[in-house]
Backbone as a chain_set.jsonl record, in Angstrom:
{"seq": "XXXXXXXXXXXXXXXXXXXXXXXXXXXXXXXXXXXXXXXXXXXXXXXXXXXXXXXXXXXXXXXXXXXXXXXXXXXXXXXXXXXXXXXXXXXXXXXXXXXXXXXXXXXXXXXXXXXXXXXXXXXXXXXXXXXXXXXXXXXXXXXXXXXXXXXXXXXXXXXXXXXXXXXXXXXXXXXXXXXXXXXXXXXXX", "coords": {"N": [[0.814, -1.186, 0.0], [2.2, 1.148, 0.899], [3.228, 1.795, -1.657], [1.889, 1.929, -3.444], [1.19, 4.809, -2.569], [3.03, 6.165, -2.737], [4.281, 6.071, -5.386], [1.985, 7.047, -6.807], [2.227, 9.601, -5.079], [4.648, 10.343, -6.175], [3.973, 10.329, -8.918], [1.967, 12.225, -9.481], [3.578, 14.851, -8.371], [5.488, 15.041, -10.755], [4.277, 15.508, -12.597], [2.653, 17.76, -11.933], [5.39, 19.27, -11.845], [5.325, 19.114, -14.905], [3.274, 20.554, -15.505], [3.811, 23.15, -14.859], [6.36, 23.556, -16.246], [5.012, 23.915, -18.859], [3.297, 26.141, -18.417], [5.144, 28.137, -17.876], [6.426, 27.926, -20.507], [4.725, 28.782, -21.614], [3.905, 31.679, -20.608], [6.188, 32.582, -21.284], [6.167, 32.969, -24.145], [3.51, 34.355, -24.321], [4.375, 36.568, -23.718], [6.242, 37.74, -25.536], [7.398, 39.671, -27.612], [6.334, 40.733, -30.651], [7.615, 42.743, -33.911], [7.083, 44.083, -37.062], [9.396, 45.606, -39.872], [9.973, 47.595, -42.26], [12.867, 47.716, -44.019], [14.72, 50.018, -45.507], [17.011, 51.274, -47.913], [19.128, 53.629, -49.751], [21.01, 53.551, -52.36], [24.035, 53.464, -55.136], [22.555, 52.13, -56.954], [19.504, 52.621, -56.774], [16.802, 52.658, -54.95], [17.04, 50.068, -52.074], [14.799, 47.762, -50.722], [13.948, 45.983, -48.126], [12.423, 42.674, -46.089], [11.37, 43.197, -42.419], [12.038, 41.757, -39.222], [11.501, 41.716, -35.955], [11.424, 39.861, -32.949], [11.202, 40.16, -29.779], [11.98, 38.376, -26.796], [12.629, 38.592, -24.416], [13.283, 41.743, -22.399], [16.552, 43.067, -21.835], [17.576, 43.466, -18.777], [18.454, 46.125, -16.014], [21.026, 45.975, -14.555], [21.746, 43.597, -16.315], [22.163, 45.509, -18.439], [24.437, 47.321, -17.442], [26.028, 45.769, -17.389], [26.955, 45.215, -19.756], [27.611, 48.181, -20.932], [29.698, 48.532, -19.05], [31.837, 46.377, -20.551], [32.112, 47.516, -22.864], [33.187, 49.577, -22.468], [35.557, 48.919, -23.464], [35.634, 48.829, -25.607], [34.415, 47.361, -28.765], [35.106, 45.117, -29.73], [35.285, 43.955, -27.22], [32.146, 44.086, -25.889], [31.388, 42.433, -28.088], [32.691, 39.713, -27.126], [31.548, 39.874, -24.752], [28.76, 40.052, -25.148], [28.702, 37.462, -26.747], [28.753, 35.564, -25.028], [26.349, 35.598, -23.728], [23.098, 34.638, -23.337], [20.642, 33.768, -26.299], [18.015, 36.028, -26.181], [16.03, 36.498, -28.547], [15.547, 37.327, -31.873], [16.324, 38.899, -34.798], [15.276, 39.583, -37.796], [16.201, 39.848, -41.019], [15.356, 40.048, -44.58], [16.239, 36.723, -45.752], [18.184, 36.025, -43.429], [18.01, 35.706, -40.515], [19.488, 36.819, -37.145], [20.421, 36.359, -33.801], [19.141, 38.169, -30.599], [20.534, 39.668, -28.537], [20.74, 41.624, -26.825], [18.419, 43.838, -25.818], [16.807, 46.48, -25.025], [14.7, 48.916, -23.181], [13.588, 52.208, -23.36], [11.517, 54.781, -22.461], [10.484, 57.459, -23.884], [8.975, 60.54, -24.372], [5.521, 59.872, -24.859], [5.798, 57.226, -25.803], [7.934, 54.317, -26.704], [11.518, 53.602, -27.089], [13.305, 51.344, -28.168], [16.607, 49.571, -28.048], [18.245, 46.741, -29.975], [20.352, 44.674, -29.751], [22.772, 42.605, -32.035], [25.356, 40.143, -31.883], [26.726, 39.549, -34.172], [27.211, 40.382, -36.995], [24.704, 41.825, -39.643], [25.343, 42.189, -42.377], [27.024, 43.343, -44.762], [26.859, 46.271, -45.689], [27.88, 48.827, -48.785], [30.701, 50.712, -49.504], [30.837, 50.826, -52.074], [31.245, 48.506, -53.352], [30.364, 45.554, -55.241], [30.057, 43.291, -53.877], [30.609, 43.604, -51.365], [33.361, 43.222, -48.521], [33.774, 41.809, -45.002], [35.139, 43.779, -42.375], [37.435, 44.272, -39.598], [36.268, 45.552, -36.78], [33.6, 46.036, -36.929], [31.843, 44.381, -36.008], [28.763, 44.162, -34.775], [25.65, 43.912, -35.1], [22.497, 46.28, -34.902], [19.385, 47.657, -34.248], [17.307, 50.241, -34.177], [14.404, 50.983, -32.653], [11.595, 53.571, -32.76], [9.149, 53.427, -30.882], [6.023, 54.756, -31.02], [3.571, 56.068, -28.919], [1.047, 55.319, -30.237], [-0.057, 54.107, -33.872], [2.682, 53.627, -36.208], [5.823, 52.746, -36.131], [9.052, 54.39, -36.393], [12.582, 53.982, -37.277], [16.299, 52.902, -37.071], [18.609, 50.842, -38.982], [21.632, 49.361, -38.291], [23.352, 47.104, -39.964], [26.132, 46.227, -39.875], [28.067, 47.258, -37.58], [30.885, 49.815, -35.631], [30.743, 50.133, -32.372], [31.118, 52.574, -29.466], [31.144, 54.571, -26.933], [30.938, 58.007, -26.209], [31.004, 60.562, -24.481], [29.681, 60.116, -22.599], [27.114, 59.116, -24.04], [26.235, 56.005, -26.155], [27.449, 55.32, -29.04], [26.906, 54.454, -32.591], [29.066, 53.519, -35.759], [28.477, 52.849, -39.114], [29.037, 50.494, -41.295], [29.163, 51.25, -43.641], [28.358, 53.992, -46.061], [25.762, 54.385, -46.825], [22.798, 55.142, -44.844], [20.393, 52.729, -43.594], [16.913, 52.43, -43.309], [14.334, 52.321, -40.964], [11.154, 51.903, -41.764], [7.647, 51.916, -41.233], [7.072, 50.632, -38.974], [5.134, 48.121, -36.844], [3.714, 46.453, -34.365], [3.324, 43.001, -33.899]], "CA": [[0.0, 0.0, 0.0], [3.218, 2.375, 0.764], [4.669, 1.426, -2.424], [1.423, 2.822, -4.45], [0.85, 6.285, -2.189], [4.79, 6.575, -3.174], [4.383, 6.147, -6.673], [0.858, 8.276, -6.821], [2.928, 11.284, -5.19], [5.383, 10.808, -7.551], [3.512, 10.918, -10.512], [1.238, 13.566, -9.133], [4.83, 15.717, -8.529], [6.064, 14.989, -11.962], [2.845, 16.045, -13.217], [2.96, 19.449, -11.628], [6.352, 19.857, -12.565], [5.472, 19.1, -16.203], [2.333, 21.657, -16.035], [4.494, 24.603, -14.163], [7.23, 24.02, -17.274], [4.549, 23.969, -19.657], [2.458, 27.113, -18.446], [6.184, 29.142, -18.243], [6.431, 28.045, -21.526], [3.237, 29.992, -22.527], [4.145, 32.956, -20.32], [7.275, 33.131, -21.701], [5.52, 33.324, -25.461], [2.853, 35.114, -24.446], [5.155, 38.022, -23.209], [7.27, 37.686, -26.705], [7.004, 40.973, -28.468], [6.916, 40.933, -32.378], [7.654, 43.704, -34.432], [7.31, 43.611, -38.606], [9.114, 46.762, -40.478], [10.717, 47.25, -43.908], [14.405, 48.423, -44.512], [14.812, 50.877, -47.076], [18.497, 52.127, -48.143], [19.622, 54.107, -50.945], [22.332, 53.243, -53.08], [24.561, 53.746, -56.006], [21.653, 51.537, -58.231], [18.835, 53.14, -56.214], [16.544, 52.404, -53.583], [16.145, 48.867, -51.838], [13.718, 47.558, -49.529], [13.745, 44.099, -47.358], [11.752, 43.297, -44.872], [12.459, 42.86, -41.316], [11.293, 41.434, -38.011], [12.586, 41.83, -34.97], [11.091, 39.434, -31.833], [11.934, 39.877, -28.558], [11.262, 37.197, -26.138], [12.973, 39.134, -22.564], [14.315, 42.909, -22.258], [17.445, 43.356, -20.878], [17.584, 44.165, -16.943], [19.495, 47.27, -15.76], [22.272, 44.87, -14.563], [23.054, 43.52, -18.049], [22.297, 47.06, -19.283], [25.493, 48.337, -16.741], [27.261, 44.819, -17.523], [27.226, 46.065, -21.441], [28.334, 49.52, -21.217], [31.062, 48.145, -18.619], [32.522, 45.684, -21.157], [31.759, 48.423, -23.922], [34.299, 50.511, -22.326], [36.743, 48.029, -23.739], [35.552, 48.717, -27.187], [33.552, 46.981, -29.442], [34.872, 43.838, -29.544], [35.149, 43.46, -25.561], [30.926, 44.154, -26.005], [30.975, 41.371, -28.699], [32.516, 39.412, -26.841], [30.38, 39.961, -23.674], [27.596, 39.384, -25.785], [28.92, 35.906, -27.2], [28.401, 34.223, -23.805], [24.602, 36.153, -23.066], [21.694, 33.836, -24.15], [19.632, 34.71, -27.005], [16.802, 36.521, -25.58], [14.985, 36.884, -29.834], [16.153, 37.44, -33.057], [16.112, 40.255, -35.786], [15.378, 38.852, -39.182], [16.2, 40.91, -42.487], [15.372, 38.973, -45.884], [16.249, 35.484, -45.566], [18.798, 36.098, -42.102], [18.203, 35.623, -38.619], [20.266, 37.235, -35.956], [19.821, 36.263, -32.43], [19.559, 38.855, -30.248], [21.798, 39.437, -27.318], [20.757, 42.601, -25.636], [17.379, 44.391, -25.779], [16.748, 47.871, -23.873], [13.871, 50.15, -23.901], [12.768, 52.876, -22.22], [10.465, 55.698, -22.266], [9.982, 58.757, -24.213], [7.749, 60.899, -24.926], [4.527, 59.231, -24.809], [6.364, 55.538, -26.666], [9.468, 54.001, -26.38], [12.717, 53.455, -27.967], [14.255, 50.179, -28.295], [17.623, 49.039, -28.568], [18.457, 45.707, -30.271], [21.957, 44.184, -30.579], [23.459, 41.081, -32.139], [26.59, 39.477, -31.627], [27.039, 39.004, -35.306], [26.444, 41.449, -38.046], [24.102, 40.81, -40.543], [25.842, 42.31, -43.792], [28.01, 44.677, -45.273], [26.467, 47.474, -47.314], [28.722, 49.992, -48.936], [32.2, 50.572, -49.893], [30.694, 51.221, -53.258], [31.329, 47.145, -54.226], [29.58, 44.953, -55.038], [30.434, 42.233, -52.521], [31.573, 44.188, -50.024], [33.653, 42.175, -47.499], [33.93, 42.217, -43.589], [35.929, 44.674, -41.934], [37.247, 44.721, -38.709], [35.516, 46.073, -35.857], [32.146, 46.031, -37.239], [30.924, 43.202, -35.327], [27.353, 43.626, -34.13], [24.347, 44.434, -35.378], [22.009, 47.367, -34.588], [19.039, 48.573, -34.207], [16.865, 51.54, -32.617], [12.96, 51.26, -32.877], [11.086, 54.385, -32.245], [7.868, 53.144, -31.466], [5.029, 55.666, -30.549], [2.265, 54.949, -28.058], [-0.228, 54.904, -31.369], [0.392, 54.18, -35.264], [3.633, 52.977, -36.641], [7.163, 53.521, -35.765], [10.411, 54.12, -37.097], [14.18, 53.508, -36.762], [17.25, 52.808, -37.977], [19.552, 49.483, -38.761], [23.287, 48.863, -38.762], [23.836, 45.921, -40.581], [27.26, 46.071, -39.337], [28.581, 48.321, -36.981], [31.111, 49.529, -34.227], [29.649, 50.992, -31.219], [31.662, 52.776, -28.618], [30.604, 55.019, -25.637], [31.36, 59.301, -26.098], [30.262, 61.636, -23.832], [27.945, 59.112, -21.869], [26.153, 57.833, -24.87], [26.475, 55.02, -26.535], [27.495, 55.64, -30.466], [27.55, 53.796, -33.644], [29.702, 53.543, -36.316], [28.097, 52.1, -39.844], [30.006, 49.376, -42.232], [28.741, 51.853, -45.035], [28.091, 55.378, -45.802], [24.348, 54.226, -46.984], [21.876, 54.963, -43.433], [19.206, 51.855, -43.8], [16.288, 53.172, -42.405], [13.332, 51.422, -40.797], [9.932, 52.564, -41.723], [6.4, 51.143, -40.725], [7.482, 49.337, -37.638], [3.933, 48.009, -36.094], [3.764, 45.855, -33.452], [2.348, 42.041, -34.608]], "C": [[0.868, 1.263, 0.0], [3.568, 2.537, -0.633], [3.614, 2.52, -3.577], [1.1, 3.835, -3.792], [2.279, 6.398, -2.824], [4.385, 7.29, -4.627], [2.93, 7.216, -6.924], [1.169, 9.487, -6.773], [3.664, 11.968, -6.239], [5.213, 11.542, -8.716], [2.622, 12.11, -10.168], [2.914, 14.597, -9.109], [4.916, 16.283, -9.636], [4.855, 15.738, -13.074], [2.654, 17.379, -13.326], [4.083, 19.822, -12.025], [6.331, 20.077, -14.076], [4.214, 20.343, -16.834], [3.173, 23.142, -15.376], [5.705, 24.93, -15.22], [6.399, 24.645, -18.545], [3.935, 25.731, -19.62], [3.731, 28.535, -18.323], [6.328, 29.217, -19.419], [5.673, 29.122, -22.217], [3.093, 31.208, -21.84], [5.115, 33.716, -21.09], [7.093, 33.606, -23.483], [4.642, 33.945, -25.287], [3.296, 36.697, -24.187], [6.386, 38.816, -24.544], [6.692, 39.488, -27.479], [7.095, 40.51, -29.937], [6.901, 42.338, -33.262], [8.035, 43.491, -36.143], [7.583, 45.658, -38.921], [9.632, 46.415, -41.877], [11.768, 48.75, -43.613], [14.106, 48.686, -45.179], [16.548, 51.763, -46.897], [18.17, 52.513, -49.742], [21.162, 54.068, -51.521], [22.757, 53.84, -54.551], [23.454, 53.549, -57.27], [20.482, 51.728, -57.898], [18.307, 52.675, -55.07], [16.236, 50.887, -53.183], [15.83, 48.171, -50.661], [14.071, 46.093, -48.874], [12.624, 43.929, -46.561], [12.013, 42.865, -43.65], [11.433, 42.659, -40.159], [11.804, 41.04, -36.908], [11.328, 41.357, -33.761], [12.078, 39.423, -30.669], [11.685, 39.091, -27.131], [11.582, 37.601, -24.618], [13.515, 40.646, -23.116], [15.593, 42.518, -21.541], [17.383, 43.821, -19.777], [18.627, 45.123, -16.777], [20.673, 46.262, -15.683], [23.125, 44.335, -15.31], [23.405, 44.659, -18.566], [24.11, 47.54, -19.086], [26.334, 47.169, -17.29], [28.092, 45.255, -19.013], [27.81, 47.453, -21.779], [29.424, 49.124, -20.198], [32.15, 47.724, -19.704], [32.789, 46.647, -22.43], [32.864, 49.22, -23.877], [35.802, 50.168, -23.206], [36.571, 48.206, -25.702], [34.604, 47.748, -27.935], [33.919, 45.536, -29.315], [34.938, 43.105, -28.363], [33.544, 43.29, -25.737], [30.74, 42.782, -26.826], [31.271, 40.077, -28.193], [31.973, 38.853, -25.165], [29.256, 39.272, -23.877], [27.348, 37.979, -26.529], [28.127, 35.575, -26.31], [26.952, 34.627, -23.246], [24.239, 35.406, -23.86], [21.233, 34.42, -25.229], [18.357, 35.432, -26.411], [15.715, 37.204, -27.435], [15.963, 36.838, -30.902], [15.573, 38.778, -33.912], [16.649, 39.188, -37.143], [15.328, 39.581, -40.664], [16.328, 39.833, -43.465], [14.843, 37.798, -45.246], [17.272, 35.167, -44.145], [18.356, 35.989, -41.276], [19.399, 35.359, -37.952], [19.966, 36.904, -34.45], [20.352, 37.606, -31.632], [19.767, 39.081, -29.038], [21.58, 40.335, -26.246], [19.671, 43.477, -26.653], [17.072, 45.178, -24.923], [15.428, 48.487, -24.131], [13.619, 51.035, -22.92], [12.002, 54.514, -22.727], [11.301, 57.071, -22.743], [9.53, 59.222, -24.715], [6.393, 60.303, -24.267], [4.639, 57.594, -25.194], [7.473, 55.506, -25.783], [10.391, 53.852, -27.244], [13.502, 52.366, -27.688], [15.432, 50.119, -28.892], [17.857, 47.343, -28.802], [20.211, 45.619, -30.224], [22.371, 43.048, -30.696], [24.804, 40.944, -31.877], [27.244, 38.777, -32.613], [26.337, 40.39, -36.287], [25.371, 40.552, -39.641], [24.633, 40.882, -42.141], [26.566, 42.801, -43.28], [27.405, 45.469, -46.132], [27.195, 48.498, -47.297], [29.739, 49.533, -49.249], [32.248, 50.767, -51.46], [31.141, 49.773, -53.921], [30.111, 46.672, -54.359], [28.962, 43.539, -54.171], [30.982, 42.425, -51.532], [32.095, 43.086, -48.945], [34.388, 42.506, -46.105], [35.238, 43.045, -43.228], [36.367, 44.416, -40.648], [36.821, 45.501, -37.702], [33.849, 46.351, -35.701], [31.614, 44.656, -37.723], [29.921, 42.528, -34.685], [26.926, 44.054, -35.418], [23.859, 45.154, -34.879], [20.708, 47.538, -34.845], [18.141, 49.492, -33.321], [14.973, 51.262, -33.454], [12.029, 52.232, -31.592], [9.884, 54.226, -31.972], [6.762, 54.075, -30.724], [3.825, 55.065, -30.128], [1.072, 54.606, -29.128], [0.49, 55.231, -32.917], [1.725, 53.849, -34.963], [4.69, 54.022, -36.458], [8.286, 53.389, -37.147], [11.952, 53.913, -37.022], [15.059, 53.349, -37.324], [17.674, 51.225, -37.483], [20.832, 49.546, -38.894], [23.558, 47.784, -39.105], [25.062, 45.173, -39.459], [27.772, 47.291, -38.681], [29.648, 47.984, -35.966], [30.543, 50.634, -33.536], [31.066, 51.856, -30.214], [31.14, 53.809, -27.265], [31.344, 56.787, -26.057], [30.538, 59.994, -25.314], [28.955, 60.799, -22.819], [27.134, 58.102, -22.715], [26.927, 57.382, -25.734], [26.679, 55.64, -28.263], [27.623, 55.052, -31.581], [27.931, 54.059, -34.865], [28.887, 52.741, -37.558], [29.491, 51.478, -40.802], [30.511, 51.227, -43.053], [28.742, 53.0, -45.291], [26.248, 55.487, -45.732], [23.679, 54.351, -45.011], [20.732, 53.791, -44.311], [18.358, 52.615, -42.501], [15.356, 52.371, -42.275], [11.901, 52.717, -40.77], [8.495, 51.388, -41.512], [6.53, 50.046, -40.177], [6.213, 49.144, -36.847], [4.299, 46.486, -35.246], [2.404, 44.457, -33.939], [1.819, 41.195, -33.53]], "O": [[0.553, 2.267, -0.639], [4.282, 3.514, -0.861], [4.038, 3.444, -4.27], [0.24, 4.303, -4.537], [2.159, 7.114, -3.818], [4.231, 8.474, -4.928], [3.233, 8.345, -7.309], [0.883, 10.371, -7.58], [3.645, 13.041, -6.841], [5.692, 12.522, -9.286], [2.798, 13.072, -10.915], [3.203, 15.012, -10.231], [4.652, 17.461, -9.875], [4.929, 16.352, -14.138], [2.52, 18.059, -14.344], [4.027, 20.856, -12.691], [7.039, 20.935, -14.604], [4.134, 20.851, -17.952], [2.72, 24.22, -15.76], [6.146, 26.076, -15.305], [6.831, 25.601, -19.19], [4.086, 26.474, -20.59], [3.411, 29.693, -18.591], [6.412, 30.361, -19.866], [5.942, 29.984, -23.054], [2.224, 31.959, -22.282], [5.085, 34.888, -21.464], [7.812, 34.47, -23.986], [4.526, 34.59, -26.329], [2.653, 37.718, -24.429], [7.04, 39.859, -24.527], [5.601, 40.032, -27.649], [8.087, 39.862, -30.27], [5.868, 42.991, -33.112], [9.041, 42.881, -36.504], [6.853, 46.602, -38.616], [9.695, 45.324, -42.445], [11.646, 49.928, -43.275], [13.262, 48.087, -45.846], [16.993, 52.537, -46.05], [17.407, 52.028, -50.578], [22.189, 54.546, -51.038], [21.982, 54.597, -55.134], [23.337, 54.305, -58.235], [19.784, 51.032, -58.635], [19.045, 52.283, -54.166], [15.313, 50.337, -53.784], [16.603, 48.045, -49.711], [14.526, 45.205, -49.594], [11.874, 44.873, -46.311], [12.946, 42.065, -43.594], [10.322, 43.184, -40.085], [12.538, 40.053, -36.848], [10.404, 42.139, -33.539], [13.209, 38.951, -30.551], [10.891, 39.704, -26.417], [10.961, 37.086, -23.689], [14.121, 40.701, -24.186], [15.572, 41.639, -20.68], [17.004, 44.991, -19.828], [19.686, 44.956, -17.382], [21.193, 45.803, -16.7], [24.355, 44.318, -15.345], [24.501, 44.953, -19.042], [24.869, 47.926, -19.975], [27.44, 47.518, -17.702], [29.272, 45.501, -19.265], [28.404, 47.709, -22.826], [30.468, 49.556, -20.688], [33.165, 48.401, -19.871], [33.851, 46.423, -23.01], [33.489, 49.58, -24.874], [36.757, 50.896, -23.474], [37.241, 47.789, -26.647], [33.803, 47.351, -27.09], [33.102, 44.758, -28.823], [34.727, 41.893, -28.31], [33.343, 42.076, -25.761], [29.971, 41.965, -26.32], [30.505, 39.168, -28.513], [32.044, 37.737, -24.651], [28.778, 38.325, -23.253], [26.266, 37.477, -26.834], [26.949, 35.293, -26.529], [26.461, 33.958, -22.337], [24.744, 35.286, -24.976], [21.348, 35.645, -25.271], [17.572, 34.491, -26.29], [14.912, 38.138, -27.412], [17.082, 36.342, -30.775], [14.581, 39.456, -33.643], [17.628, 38.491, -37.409], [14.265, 39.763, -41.256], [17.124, 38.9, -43.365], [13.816, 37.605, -44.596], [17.164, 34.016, -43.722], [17.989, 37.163, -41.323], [20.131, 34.369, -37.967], [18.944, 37.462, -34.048], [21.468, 38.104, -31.783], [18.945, 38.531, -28.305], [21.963, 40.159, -25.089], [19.878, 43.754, -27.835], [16.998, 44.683, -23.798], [15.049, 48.575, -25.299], [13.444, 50.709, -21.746], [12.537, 55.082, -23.679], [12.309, 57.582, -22.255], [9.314, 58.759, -25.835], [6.327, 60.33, -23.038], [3.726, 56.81, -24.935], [7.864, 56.117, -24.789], [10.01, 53.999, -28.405], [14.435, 52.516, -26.899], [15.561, 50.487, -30.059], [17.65, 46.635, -27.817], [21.034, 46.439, -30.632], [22.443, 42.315, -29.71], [25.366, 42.003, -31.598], [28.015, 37.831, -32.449], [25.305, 41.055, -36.189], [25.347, 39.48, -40.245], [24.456, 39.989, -42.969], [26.917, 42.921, -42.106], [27.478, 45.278, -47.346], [27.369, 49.17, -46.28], [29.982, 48.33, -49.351], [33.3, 50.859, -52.091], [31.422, 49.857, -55.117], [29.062, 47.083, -53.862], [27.85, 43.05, -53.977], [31.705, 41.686, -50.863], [31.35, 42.187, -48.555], [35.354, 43.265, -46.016], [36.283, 42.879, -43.856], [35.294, 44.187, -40.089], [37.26, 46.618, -37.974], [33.153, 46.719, -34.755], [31.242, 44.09, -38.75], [29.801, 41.385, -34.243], [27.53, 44.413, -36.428], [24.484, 45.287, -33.827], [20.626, 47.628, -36.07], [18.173, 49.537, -32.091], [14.645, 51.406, -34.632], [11.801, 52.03, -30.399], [9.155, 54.845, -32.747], [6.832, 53.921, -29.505], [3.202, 54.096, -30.562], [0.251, 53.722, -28.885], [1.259, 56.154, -33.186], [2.102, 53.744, -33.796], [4.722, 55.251, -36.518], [8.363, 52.762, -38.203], [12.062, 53.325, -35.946], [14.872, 53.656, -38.501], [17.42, 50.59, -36.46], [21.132, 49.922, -40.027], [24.285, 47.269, -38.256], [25.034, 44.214, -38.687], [27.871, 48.324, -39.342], [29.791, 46.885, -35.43], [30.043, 51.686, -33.933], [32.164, 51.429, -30.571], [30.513, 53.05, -26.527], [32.559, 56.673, -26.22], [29.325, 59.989, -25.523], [27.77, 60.993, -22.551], [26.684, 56.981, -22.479], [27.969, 57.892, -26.147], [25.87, 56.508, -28.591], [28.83, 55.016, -31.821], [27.22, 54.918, -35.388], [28.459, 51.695, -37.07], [30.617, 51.963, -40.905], [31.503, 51.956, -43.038], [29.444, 53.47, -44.395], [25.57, 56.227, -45.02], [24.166, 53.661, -44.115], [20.338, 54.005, -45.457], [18.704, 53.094, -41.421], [15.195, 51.566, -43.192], [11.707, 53.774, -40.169], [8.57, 50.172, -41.683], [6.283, 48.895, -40.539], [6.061, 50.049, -36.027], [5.098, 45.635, -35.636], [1.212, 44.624, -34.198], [0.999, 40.313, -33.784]]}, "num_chains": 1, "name": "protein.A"}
């Protein structure tokens, strides 16, 4: 009679443990942000569009925030690799790419907010006036900034490839390219 209250608890336990993973599961997706915009740059052969989608599945906590501009101090590739060993917390997807992304910020202004994204991998190279442009040193993340306003569609910018460094307090980046990619009709999906 001990042997089946044993085994009853058990599986009752295992049970709850398997509905308390399951229902984090569906917090942890129901809390996912999605965001659909479209890149637009201008170039030498004119203008061209992608489109882009940037999920974020956790913000960053002050803590990483301060851990990131610590390591940042060190330059860009101290930040990159900071950001190696951080989890993915989403991805940023341009075209046919996905970036995971490494560090997610936002905070308040105005009436919206302003998000920061950053990967730990760049996603191109645009510019240099080639046509295959090829990697550079120091422009080793990814980037970007979504302006999003408490109503109607936002906007922002991308760095493909960038370096970042820290002047005057804020944070600054550096593009591959001379081209700005710009993000327009960023809505929240």
């Amino acid at each position: 009679m001990k042997r089946n209250f044993r085994s009853f608890i058990l599986a009752s336990v295992v049970a709850l443990i398997g509905v308390a993973a399951v229902n984090s599961t569906l917090r942890a997706q129901a809390t996912a942000e999605t965001y659909s915009a479209t890149a637009t740059v201008k170039g030498p052969q004119g203008t061209v569009t992608a489109p882009v989608v940037v999920v974020i599945e956790r913000y960053t906590t002050d803590g990483e925030r301060s851990q990131a501009v610590e390591a940042l101090k060190g330059g860009t590739s101290a930040l990159r690799q900071a950001l190696e060993k951080a989890p993915a917390i989403g991805y940023i997807e341009v075209g046919q790419r996905k970036n995971p992304i490494k560090y997610a910020y936002a905070r308040s202004v105005g009436s919206g907010r302003l998000v920061t994204v950053i990967s730990d991998k760049p996603i191109g190279f645009l510019g240099e006036k080639l046509p295959n442009p090829k990697p550079k040193a120091g422009y080793d993340l990814a980037f970007a900034l979504l302006n999003l306003p408490a109503s109607g569609k936002g906007s922002g910018e991308l760095g493909p490839a960038v370096k970042v460094k820290v002047d005057a307090g804020a944070v600054v980046t550096e593009d591959y390219g001379a081209e700005v990619v710009t993000l327009i009709d960023i809505e929240k999906k």
